[in-house]
C-alpha positions as CSV (number, residue, x, y, z in Angstrom):
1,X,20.4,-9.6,-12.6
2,X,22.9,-11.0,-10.2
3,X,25.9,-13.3,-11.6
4,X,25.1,-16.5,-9.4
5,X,27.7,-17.4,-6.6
6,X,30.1,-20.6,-7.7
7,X,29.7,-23.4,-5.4
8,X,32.0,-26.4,-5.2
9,X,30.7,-29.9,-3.9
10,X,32.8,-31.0,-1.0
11,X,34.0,-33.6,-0.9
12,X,34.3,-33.6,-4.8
13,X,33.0,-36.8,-6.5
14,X,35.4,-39.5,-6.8
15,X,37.1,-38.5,-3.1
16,X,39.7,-41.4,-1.7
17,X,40.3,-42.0,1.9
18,X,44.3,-43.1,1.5
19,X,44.6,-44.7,4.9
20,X,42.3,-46.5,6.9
21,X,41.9,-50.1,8.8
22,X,39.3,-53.1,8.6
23,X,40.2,-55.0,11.6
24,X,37.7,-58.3,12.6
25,X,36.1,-60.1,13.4
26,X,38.8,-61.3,15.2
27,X,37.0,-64.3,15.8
28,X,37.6,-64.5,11.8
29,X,40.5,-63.3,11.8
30,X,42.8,-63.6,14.8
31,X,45.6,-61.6,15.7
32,X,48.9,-61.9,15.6
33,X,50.8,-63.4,18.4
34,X,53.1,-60.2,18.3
35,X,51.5,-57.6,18.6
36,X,51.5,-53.6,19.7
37,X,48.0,-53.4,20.9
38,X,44.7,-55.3,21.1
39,X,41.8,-53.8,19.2
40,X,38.3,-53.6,18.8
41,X,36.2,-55.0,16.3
42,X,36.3,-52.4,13.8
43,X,34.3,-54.1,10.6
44,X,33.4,-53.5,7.1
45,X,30.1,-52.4,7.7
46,X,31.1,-49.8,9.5
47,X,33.6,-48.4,7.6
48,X,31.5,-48.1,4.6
49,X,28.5,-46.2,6.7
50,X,31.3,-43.6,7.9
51,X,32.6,-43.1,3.9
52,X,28.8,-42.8,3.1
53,X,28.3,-40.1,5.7
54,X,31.0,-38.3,5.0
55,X,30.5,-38.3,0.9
56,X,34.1,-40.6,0.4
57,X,33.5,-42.5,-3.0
58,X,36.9,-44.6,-3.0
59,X,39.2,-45.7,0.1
60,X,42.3,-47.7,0.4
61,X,43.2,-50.3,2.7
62,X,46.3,-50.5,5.2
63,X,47.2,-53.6,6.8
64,X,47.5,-53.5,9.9
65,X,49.8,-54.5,12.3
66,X,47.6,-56.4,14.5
67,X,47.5,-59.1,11.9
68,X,51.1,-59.0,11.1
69,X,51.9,-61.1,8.0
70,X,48.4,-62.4,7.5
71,X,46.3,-60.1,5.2
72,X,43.6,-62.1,5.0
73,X,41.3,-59.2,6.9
74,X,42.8,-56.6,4.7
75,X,41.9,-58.6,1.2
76,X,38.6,-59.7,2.2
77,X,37.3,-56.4,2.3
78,X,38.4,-55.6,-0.9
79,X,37.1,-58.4,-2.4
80,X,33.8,-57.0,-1.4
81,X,34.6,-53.6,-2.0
82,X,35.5,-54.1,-5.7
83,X,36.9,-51.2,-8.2
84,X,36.4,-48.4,-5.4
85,X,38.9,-49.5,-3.1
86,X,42.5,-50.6,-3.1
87,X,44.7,-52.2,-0.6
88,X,48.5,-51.8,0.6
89,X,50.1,-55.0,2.4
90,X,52.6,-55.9,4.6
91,X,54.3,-59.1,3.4
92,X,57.0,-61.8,4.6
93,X,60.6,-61.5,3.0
94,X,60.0,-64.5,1.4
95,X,56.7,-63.9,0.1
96,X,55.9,-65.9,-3.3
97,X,55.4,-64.4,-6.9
98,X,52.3,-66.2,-6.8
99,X,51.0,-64.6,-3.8
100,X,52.0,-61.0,-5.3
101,X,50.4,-61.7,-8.0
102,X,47.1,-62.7,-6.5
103,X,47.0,-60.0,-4.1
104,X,47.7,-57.6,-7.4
105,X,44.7,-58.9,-8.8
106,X,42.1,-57.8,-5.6
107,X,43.9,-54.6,-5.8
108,X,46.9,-54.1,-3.7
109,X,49.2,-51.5,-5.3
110,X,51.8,-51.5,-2.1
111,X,53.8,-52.5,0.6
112,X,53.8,-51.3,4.0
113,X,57.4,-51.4,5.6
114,X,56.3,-50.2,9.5
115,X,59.1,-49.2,12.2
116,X,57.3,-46.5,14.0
117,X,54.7,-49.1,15.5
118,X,57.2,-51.2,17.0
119,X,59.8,-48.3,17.9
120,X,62.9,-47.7,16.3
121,X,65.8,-49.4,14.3
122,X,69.1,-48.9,13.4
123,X,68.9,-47.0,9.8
124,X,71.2,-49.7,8.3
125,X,68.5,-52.3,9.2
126,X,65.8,-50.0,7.7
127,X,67.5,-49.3,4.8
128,X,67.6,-53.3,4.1
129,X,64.3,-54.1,5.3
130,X,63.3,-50.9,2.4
131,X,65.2,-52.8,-0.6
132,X,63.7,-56.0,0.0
133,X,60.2,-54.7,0.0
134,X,61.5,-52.6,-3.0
135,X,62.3,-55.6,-4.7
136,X,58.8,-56.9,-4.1
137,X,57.3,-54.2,-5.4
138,X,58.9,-54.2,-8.9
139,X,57.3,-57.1,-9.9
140,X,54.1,-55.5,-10.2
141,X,54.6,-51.6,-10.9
142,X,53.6,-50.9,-6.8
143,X,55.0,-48.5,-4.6
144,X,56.4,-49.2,-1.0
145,X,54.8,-47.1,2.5
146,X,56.5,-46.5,5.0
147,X,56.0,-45.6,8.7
148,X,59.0,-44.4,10.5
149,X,59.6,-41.5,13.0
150,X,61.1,-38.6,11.8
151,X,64.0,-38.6,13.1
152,X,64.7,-41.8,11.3
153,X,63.3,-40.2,8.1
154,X,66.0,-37.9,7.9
155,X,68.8,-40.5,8.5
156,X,67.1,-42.4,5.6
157,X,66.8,-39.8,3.0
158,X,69.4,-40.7,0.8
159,X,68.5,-44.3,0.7
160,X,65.2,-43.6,0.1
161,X,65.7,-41.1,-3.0
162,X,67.8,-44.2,-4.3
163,X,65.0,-46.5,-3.8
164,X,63.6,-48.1,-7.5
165,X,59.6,-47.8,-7.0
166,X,58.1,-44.8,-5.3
167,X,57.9,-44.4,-1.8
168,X,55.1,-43.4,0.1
169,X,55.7,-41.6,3.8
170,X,52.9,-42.2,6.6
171,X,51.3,-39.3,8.7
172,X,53.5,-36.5,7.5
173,X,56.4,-38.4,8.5
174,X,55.4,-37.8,12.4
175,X,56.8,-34.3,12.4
176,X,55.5,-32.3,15.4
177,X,53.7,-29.0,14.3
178,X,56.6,-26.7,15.6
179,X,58.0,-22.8,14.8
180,X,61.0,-23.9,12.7
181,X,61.3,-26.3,10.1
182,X,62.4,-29.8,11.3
183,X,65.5,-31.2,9.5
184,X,63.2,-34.2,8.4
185,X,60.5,-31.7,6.8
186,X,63.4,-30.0,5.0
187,X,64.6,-33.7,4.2
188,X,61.0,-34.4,3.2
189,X,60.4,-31.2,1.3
190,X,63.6,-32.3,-0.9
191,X,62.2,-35.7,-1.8
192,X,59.1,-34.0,-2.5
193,X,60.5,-31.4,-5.2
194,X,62.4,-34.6,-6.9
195,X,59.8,-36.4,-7.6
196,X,60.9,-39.4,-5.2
197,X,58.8,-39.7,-2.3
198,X,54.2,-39.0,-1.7
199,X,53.3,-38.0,1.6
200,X,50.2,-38.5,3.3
201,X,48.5,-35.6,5.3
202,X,47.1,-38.1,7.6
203,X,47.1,-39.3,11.0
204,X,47.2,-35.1,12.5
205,X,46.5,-35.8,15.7
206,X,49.8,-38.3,16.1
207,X,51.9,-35.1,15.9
208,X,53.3,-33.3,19.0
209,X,52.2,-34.7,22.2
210,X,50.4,-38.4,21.0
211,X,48.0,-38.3,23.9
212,X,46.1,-35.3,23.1
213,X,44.5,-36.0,20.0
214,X,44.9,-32.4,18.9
215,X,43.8,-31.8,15.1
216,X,43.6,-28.5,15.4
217,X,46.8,-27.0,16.1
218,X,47.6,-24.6,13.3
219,X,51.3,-26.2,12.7
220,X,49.8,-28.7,11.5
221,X,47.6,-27.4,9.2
222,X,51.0,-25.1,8.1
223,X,53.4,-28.3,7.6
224,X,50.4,-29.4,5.4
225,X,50.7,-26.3,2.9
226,X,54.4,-26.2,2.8
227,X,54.2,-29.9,1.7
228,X,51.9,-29.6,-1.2
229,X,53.9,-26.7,-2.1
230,X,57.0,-28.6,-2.2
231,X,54.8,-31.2,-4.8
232,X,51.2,-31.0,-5.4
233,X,51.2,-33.6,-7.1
234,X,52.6,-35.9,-4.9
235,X,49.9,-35.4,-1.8
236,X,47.4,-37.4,-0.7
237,X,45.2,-37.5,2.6
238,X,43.4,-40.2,4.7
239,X,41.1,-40.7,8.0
240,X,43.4,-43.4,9.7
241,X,40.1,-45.0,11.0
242,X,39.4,-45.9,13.1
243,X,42.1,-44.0,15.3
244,X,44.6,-46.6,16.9
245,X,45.0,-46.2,20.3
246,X,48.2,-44.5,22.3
247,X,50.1,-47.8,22.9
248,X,53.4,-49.6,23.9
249,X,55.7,-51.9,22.0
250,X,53.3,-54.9,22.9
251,X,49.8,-55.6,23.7
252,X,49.0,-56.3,27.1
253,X,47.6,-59.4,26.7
254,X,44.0,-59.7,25.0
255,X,42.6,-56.7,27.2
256,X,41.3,-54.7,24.0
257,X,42.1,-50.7,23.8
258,X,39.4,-48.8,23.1
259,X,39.6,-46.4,19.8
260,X,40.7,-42.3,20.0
261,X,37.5,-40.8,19.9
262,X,37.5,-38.8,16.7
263,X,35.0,-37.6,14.3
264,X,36.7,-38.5,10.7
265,X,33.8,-35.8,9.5
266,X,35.9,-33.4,11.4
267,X,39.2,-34.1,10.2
268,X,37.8,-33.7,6.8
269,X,36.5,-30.4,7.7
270,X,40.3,-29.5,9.3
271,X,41.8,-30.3,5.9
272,X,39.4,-28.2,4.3
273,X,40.1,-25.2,6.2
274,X,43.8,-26.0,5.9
275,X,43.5,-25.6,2.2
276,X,40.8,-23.6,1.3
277,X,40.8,-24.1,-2.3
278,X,38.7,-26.1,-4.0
279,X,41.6,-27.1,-6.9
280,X,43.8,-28.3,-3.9
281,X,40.9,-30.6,-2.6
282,X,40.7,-31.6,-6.3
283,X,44.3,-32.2,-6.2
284,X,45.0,-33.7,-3.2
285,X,41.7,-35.9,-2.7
286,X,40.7,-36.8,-6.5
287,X,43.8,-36.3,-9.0
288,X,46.9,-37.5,-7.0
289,X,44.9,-41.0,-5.4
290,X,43.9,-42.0,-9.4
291,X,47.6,-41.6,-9.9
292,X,49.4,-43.3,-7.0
293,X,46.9,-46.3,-6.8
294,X,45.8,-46.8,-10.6
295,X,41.8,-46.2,-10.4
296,X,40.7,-46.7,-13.6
């Protein structure tokens, strides 16, 4: 008789999108003032029909920038999401215990220090903005995200190693899918092997030219490997819905952007092929999320 063929369920059971959006209604929740871009509506509901059709058990929340300081959008959602879902946030310098605290208790497990959004800063200025969200962090066990280009990454390397609570780098830290190794993937690939940094195989089609939404190129799915080579343990993946638009420093007025129009089934399929192992999509969509955000 013939020995039956081992299949895999994909995506496995207890799979976590590690970056995505709930943005509105804005009529809820208005935008900030200072702003990069003006979005649509992109709401609960719909979120949670795109995780059932794709088979995504848990998910966690980014704030956005839209809403600057004010997670209100961000924490609703997880109120009503419960135990599947946990939330990063993006707070105030002077943001109160109390207010930590609380947030802790919905299920934030981070803070989001973005600079790539808004352009660039001097590293110095990055580096402090880093130790003061650091410092924020400590008082619950969370780790800090950050967004920069990667250029500024590998400025920032040594500061970040030095950092007290892990450190989280967005959309493989913007590198552009490329022959030879950028100095910031090398930079990366350290902080990977120490232990210091987690890197999120997210946001592929912001690499190389921004405009093209391109998820396909195979540098990217390359720099992906050579990452979770550097650390298994330490990668993690998300859809980025719902797909910010190519922007500018500032929103032109309240004339809303429309959404990149990409299939989040099909950049789960892209990281699939990328891999092709069904421990690695154990690994990188299961086992390393229930570490970094504390799913019981």
């Amino acid at each position: 008789m013939d020995t039956p063929i081992a299949t895999h369920k994909f995506p496995p059971a207890n799979s976590c999108d590690c970056h995505l959006h709930v943005i509105g209604p804005k009529s809820v929740y208005p935008l900030a003032a200072k702003r990069a871009f003006t979005p649509r509506d992109a709401p609960l509901a719909e979120l949670i029909s795109m995780h059932a059709r794709l088979g995504i058990d848990r998910l966690v929340l980014i704030q956005t920038s839209v809403f600057g300081h004010d997670n209100s959008c961000m924490l609703n959602g997880l109120s009503q999401l419960g135990s599947r879902a946990r939330g990063v946030a993006v707070v105030a310098d002077n943001v109160s215990n109390h207010d930590l605290d609380a947030m802790h208790q919905l299920g934030v497990r981070g803070i989001r220090v973005n600079i790539a959004t808004y352009g660039s800063l001097p590293a110095a200025e990055i580096a402090s903005k880093m130790a003061k969200a650091a410092r924020s962090c400590e008082r619950n066990g969370w780790h800090m995200q950050l967004f920069l280009r990667a250029d500024a990454l590998e400025a920032l390397a040594p500061s970040i190693a030095a950092l007290p609570v892990d450190c989280v780098i967005d959309h493989f830290g913007l590198i552009a899918p490329q022959a030879a190794p950028h100095p910031a993937e090398t930079a990366l690939a350290k902080l990977l092997e120490a232990g210091r940094i987690w890197v999120k195989i997210s946001g592929a089609y912001r690499l190389g030219d921004d405009s093209s939404n391109d998820v396909k190129h195979p540098g990217i799915g390359a720099l992906a490997r050579r990452l979770y080579r550097a650390n298994p343990e330490r990668i993690v993946w998300g859809t980025d819905w719902p797909h910010t638009p190519v922007h500018g420093a500032a929103a032109d007025g309240d004339q809303e952007q429309p959404y990149r129009d990409i299939d989040p089934a099909e950049l789960l399929e892209e990281l699939r092929l990328w891999f092709n192992d069904p421990r690695a999509m154990e690994q990188i969509l299961v086992r390393n999320p229930e570490k970094l955000y504390a799913f019981a």
